[in-house]
DRENMARFI-278639 format. One record per residue (C-alpha): x, y, z; chain. Coordinates in nm, 4 decimals, padded with zeros to 6 digits. Example, Ala and Ser with C-alpha at 12.3 -4.5 7.8 and 13.67 -1.06 7.14 Angstrom:
01.2300,-00.4500,00.7800,A
01.3670,-00.1060,00.7140,A
! end
This chain:
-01.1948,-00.1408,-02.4310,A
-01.5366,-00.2644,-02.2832,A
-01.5529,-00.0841,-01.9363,A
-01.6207,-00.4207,-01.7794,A
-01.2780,-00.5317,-01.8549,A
-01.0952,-00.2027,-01.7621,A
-01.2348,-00.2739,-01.4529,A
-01.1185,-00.5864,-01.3519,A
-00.8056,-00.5128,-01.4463,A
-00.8248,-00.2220,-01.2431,A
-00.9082,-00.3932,-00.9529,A
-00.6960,-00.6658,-01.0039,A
-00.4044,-00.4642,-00.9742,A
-00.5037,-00.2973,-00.6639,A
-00.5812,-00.6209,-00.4707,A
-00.2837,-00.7862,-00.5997,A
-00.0774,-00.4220,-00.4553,A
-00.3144,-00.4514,-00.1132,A
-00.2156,-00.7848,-00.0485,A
00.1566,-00.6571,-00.0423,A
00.1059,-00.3394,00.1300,A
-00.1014,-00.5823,00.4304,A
00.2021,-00.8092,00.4561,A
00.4648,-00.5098,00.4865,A
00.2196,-00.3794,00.7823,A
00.2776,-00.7367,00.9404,A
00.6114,-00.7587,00.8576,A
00.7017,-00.4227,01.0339,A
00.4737,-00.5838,01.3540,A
00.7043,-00.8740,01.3772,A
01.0336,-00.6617,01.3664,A
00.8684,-00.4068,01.6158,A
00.7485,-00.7343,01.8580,A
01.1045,-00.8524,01.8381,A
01.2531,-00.5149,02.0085,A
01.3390,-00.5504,02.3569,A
01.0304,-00.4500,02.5962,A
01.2760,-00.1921,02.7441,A
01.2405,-00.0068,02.4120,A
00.9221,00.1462,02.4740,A
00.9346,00.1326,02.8705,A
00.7143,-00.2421,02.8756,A
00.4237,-00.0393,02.6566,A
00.3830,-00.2097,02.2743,A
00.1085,-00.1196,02.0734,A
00.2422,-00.2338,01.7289,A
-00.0051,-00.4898,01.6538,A
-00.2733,-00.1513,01.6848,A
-00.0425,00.0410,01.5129,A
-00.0899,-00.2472,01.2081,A
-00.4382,-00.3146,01.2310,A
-00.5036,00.0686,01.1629,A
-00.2724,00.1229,00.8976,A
-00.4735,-00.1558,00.7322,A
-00.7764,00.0788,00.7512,A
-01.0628,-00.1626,00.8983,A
-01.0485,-00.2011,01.2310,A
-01.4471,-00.1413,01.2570,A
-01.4594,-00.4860,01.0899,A
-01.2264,-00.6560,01.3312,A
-01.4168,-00.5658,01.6840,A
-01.6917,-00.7899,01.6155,A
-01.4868,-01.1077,01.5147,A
-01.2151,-01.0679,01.8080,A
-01.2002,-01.0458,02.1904,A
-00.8430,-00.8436,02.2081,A
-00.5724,-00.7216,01.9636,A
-00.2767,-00.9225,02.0013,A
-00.0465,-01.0716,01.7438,A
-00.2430,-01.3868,01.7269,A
-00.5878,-01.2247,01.6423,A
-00.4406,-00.9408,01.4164,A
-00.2239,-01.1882,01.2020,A
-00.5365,-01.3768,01.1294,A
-00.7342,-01.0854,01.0684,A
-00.4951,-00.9338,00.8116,A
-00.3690,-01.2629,00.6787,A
-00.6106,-01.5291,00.6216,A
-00.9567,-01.4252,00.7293,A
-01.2166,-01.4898,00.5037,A
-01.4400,-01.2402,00.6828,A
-01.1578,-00.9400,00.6098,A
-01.2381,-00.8821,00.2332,A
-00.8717,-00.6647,00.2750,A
-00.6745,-00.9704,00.4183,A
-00.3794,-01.1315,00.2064,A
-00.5706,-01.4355,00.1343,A
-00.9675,-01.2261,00.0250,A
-00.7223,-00.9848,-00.1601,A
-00.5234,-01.3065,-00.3867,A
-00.8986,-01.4544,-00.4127,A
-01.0037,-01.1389,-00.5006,A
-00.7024,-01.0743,-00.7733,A
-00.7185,-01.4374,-00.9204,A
-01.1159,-01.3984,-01.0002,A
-01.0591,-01.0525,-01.1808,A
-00.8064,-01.2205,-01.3611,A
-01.0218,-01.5216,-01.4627,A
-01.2904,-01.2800,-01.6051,A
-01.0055,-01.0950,-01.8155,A
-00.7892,-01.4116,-01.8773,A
-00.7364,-01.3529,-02.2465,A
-00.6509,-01.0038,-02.1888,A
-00.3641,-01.0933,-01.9383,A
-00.0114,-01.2536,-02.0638,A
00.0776,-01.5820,-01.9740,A
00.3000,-01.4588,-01.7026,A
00.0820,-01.2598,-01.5299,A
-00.2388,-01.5351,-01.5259,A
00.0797,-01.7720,-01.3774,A
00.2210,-01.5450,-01.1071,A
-00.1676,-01.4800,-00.9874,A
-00.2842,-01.8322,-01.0402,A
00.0078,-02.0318,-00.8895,A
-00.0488,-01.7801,-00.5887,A
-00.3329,-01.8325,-00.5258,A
-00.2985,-02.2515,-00.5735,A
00.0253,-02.2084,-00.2968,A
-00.1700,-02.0205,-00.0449,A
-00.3975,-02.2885,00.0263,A
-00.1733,-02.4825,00.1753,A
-00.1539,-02.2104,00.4662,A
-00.4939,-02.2508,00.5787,A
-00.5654,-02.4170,00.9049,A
-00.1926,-02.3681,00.9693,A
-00.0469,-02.2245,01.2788,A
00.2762,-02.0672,01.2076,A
00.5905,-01.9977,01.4242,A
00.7258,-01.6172,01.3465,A
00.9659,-01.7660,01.1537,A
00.7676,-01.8969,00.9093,A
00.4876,-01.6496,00.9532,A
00.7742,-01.4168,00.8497,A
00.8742,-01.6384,00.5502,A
00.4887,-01.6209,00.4558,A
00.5238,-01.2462,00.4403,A
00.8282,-01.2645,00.2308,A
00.6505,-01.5276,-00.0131,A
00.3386,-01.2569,-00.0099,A
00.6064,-00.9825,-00.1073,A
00.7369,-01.2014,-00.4171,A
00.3987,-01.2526,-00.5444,A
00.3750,-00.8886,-00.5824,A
00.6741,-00.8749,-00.7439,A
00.6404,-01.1268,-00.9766,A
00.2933,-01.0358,-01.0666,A
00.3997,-00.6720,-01.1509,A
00.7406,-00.7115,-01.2867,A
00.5271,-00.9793,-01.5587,A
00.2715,-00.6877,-01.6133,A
00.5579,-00.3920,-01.6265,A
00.7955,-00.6950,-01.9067,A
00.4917,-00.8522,-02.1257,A
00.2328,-00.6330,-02.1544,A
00.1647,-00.3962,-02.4779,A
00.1472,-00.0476,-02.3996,A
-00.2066,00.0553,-02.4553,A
-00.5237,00.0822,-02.2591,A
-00.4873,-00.2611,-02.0905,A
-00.1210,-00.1590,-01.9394,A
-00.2756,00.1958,-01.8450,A
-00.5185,00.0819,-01.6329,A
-00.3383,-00.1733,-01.4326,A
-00.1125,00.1310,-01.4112,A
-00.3952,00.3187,-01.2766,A
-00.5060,00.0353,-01.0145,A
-00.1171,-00.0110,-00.8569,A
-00.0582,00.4022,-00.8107,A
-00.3892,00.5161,-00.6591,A
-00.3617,00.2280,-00.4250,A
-00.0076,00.2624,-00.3118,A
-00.0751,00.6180,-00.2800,A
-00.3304,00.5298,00.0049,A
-00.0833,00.2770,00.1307,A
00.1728,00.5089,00.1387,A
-00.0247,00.8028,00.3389,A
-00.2038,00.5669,00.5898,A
00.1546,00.4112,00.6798,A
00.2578,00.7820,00.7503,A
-00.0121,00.8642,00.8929,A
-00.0068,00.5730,01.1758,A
00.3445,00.6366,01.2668,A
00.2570,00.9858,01.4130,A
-00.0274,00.9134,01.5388,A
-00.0683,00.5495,01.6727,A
00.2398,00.4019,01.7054,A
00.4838,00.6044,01.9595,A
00.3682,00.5223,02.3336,A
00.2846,00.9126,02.4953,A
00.5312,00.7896,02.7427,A
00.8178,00.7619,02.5135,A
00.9748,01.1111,02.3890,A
00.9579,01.1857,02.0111,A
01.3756,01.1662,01.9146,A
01.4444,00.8408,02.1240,A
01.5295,00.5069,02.0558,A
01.1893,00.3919,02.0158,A
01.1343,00.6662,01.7979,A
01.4528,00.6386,01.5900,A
01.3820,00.2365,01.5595,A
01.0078,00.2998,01.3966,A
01.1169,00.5244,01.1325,A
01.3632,00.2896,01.0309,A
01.1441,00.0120,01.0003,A
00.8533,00.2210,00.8257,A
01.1391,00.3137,00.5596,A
01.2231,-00.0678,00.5288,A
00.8267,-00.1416,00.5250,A
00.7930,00.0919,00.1869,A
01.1336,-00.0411,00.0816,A
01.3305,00.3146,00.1387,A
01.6079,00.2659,00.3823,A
01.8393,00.2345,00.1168,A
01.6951,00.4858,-00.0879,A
01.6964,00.7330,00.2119,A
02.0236,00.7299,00.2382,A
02.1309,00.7662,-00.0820,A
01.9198,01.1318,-00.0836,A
01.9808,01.2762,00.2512,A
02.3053,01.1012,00.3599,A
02.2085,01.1482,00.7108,A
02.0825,00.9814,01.0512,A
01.6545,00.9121,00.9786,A
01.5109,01.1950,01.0580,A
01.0940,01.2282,01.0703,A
01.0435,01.5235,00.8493,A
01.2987,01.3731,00.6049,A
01.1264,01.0815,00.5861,A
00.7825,01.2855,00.5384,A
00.9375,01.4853,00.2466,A
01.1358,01.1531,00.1265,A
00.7588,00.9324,00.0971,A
00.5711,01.2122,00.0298,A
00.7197,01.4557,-00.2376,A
01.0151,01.2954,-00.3845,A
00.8774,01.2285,-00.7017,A
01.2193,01.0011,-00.7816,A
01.0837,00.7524,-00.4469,A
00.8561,00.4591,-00.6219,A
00.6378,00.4801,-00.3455,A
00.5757,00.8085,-00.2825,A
00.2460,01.0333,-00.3368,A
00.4645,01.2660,-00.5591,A
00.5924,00.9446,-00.7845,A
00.2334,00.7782,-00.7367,A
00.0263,01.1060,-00.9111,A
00.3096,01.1333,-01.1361,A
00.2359,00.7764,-01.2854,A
-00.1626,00.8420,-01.2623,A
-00.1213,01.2008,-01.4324,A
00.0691,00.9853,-01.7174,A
-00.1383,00.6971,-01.7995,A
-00.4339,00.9110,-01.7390,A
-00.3332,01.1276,-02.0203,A
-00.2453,00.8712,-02.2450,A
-00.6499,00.7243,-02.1968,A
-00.7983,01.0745,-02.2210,A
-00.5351,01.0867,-02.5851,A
-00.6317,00.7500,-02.6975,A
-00.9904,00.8024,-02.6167,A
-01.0156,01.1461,-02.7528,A
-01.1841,01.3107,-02.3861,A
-01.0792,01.4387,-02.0967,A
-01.2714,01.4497,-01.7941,A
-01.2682,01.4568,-01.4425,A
-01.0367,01.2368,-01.3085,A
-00.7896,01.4138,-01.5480,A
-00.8146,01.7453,-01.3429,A
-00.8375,01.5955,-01.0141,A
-00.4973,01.4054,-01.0625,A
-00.3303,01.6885,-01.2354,A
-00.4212,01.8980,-00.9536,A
-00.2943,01.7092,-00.6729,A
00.0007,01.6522,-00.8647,A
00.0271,02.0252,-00.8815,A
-00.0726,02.0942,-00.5192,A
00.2238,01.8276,-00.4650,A
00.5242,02.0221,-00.6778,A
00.4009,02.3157,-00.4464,A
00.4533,02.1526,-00.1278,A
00.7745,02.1861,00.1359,A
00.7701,01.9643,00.3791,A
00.8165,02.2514,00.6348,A
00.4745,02.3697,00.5018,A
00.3494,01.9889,00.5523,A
00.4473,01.9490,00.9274,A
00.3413,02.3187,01.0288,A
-00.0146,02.2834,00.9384,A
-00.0671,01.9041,01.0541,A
00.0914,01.5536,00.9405,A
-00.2034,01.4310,00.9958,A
-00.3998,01.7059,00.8675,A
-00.2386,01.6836,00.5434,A
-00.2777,01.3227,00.5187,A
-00.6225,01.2451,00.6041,A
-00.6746,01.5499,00.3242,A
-00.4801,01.3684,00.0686,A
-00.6748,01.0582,00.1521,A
-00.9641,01.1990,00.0743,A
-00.8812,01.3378,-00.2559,A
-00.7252,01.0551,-00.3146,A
-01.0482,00.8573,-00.2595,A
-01.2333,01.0932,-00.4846,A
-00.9734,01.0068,-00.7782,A
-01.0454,00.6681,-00.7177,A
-01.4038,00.7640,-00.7472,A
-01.3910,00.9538,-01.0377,A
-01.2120,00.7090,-01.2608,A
-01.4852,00.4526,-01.1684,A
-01.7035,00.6898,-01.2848,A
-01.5452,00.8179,-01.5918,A
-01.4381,00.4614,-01.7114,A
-01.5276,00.1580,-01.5195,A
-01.8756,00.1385,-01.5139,A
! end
């Protein structure tokens, strides 16, 4: 395959994953808004909480007085001047699927397409939370649609692998920032770790990454933070874990370096982490630094990314 069309497959995948990974963020922002003020003692800072999870608040500053739900919904939703909002990341999708058209099924150039087509008539729009939340759900099926068509139509060879490729390494950095703003950003100091407040933001982080459910079913037990930790970040049987996400990469990066008969660097740096990741217990996790760990994993995670730009994409 000609590297130029690995990588806009690549990236389409990844944008079309961003764009669901920024409406999650929002949608956990609305249900956090809607608790009562006496929740967190009359201090919010979810809309914060969501524009750093999203990873570019250093672009925001300049474009906005304040960060309130107004200015952060349009940052992460429809601004043009956000190349990670919901509407740059569809653009984005939709014109790396136009360069690879004829190496994309009909379904997928449809789902990406017709997206794009219906988000237009959003713009200029000033939505109520109810439909701002109905937005978010649309954003959500788009996803879906566009990666359930990939996952039911496409052949399994290099095309597959590296869309493959684009969804994991992207959710993986979805996946750690969410964790990683949680303990750091999004519990007022004045509010003690254990409480309400507390219990409430767990549970909507695990409905955010789709989990609640799946929570349950593994630890049978009230949410608990560490649990949570070990849930999104070694369960390897959790979709949207870093475990489950370097357990797809190690795959489909394998089955390039087999069809293209050489293995290189991005090879060993996902088979490591994957490693470094079996090794792991939580316990281990939370006595040297949340935080620690995930900014770590970010960057090594970052250097994957790299390194399979390098190796194959340009």
């Amino acid at each position: 395959m000609l590297s130029r069309t690995a990588d806009n497959l690549y990236w389409l995948s990844r944008y079309a994953e961003r764009a669901d990974f920024v409406a999650r963020i929002l949608d956990a922002a609305l249900r956090l808004t809607a608790l009562p003020a006496s929740y967190g003692g009359g201090e919010t800072n979810e809309w914060e909480s969501a524009l750093a999870s999203a990873g570019n608040a250093e672009l925001f500053r300049p474009l906005y007085d304040s960060v309130n739900e107004h200015t952060v919904r349009d940052f992460l939703a429809f601004s043009p001047n956000n190349p990670s909002s919901i509407r740059s990341c569809l653009q984005t999708a939709r014109e790396n699927a136009r360069s690879v058209r004829t190496a994309l099924t009909g379904e997928m150039w449809e789902a990406i397409n017709e997206a794009f087509l219906h988000l237009r008539s959003y713009e200029g729009r000033d939505l109520s939370r109810e439909e701002f939340a109905r937005f978010l759900d649309w954003v959500k099926g788009v996803s879906l649609a566009f990666d359930g068509s990939a996952y039911r139509t496409m052949l399994r060879n290099d095309a597959y692998w590296f869309t493959r490729l684009g969804v994991a390494i992207e959710r993986a950095d979805n996946t750690a920032r969410i964790l990683d703003v949680k303990y750091h950003v999004l519990l007022p100091e004045t509010e003690r770790i254990g409480g309400s407040l507390d219990y409430f933001q767990w549970t909507t982080i695990l409905r955010e990454v789709s989990a609640l459910t799946a929570y349950h079913w593994v630890y049978r037990e009230s949410i608990k933070p560490w649990l949570v930790a070990d849930l999104l970040i070694l369960n390897r049987e959790m979709p949207r874990s870093l475990a489950n996400c370097y357990e797809m990469l190690v795959r489909h990066l394998d089955l390039i370096a087999d069809s293209y008969g050489r293995r290189g660097p991005s090879q060993r740096l996902a088979s490591n982490m994957l490693a470094q990741l079996d090794g792991q217990s939580v316990e281990a996790v939370f006595a040297g630094g949340l935080h620690e760990f995930i900014q770590a994993f970010i960057a090594e995670n970052n250097r994957l990314g790299a390194a399979i730009i390098e190796q194959y994409l340009v």
